[in-house]
N, C-alpha and C positions, 0 to 999 in steps of 0.2 A: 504493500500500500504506500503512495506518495505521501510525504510528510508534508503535509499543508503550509501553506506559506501565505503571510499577514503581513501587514504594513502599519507603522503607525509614522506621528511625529517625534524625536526627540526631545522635544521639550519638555520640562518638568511636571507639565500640569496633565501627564497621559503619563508619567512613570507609575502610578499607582494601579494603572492598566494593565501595564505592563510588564511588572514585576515578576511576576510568574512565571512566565514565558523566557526571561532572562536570566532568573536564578533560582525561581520555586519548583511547586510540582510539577509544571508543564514545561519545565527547560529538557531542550530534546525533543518533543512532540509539535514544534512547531521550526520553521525558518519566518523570522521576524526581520523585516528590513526597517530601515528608521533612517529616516531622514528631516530635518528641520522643518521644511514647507509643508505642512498638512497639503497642500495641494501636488505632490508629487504622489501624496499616496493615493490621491484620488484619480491620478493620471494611470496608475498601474492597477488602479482597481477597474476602470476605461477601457484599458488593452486586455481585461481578463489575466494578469500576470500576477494577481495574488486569489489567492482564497476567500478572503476577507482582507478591509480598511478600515481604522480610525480615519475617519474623515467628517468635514464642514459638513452639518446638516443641508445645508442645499446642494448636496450632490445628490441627494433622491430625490433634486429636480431636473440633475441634468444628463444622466446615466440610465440609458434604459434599461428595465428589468433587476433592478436594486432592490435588496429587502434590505430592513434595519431590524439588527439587533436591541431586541426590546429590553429595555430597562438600563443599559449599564451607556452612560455619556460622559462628555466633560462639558458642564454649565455650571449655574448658580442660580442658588434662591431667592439672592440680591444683590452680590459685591464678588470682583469674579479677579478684580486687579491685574491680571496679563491680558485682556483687550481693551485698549486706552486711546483717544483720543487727547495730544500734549500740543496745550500753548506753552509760549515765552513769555505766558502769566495772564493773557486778557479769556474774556471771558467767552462761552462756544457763539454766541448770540456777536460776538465783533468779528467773525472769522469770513474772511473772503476767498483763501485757497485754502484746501487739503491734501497736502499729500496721503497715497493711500499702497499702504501696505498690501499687496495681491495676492499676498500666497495664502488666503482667506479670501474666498468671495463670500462665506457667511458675515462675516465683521465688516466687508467693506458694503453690500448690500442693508446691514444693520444701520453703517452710518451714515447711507443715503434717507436710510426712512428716518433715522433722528431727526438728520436735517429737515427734509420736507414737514416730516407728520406733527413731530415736536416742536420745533425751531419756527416753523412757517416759512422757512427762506433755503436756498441755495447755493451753496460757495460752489467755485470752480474746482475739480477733479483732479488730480497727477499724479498716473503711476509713480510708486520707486520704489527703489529697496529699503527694506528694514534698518536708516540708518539715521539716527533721528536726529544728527547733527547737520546731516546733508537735505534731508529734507525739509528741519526748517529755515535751514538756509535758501529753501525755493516758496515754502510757503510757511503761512501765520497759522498752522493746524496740522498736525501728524496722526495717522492709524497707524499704531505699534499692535502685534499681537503675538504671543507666549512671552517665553522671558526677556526678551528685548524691551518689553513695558513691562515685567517685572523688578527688571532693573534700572529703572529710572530712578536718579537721588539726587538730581542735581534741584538744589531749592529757586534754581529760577524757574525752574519746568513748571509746570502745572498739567497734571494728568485728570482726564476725567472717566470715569470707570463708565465701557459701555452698558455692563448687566446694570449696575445702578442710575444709571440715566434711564434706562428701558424701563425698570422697576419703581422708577420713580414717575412717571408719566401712564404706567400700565396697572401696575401692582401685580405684577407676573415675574414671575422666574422665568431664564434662558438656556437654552440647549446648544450650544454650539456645535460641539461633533460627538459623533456616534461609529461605531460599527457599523459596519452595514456587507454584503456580501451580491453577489450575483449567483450563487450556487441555489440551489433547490431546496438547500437545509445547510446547514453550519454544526459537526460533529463537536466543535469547540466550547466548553461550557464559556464563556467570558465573564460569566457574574460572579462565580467562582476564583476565578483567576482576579477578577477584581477587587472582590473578600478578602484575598491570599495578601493583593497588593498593599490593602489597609492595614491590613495588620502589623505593616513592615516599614510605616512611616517614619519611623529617625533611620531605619537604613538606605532610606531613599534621599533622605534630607541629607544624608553622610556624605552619598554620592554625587550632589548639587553644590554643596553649602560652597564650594571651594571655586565653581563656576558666579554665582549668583551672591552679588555685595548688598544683601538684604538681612544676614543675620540667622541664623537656626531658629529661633522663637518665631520668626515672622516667618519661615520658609514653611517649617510646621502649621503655622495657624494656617499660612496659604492652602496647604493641601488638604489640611482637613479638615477648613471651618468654611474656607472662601470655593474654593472648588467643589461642585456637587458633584457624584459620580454614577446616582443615582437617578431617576426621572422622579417627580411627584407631579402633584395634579395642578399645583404653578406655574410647576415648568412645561407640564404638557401642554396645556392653553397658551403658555407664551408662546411653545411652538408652533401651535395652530395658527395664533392670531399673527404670526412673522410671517408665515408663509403668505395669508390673504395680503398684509400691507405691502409683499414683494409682489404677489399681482396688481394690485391696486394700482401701484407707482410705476408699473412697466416695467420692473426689475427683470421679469422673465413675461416672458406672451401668453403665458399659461403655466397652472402648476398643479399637479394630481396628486390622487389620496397620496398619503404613506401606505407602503407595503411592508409587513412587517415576519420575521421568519418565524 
């Protein structure tokens, strides 16, 4: 039998996902590739070249024949800290450009509908890369998302947390990425292995803390206060009602149930 092969991101806010697969009971039973850009693994989940992907909920808009793995995510209830929108300190309501971090098109989609739904108005759009010195060097507004807006410390910055701007205007919790598969069934428990990965949070925190200038206590609360890895029914709605406001706004031309495995 072929050893099933997964994709996720590297980033710290999917170790808890992942743990297992890399050191627990399911180290062996899988080939796990990891790459930074949530969107590479949804490129390889496109070519049919994994089993399964951790990827941006809006790729079971744009992948056909996608089921999601039910229940196990990475969102928040309210406060999620590594998807940020950062000024040079003025407020989202003065912003006239965006730079917009791509390797999310959930967050960057997210912060189209801020701006429209919530804001009333719309600043002008510019790809770039995740480097948030260069990009606000092009514009007065940056999309950072995983640890790159993790690790924002500089006190001129000013970051605004997209789950808490969304929960602040909704009263919903947010789902950003999910599992999801193109196979007919998924033999891989993931909510287990996600168990596995909870339980193992200062060893996960061990293996960041040396990466990430934010401190163990705050890396900890991050992962297990600020990161949901669960769905509830805040977050299910929020996802519900993300998907209608991505049609609403033209984000996509159309967008279909969830299909779920």
């Amino acid at each position: 039998m072929q050893t099933p092969r997964i994709s996720a991101s590297s980033y710290s806010n999917t170790a808890p996902l992942i743990w297992s697969f890399l050191y627990g009971s399911n180290h062996g039973k899988v080939e796990l590739i990891l790459d930074n850009a949530p969107a590479r693994s949804a490129e390889l989940l496109d070519q049919n070249r994994v089993d399964a992907a951790l990827v941006p909920v809006i790729v079971s808009q744009l992948i056909d024949g996608v089921k999601l793995i039910p229940n196990v995510c990475v969102g928040a209830r309210q406060k999620v800290r590594s998807v940020c929108l950062v000024t040079k300190g003025v407020d989202l309501e003065s912003v006239k450009t965006v730079s917009l971090d791509t390797s999310s098109r959930t967050s960057v989609f997210l912060t189209k509908i801020i701006f429209r739904e919530f804001l009333g108005f719309e600043p002008e759009w510019r790809d770039a890369e995740p480097n948030i010195e260069a990009m606000l060097s092009e514009s007065d507004c940056a999309l950072l998302i995983g640890d790159p807006a993790l690790s924002i410390a500089d006190s001129d910055l000013r970051p605004f947390d997209l789950a808490e701007v969304w929960h602040r205007h909704t009263g919903l919790g947010f789902v950003f990425a999910m599992w999801m598969t193109r196979r007919e069934k998924s033999d891989i428990d993931f909510a287990a292995a996600r168990d596995e990965g909870l339980e193992h949070i200062d060893e996960i925190v061990s293996n960041y803390i040396t990466e990430l200038p934010v401190g163990r206590d705050n890396l900890v609360e991050y992962l297990s206060e600020n990161v949901s890895y669960s769905i509830d029914d805040s977050m299910q709605k929020g996802m519900e009602l993300y998907f209608e406001l991505v049609k609403k706004n033209g984000l996509l031309s159309d967008t279909r149930p969830l299909v779920y495995v």
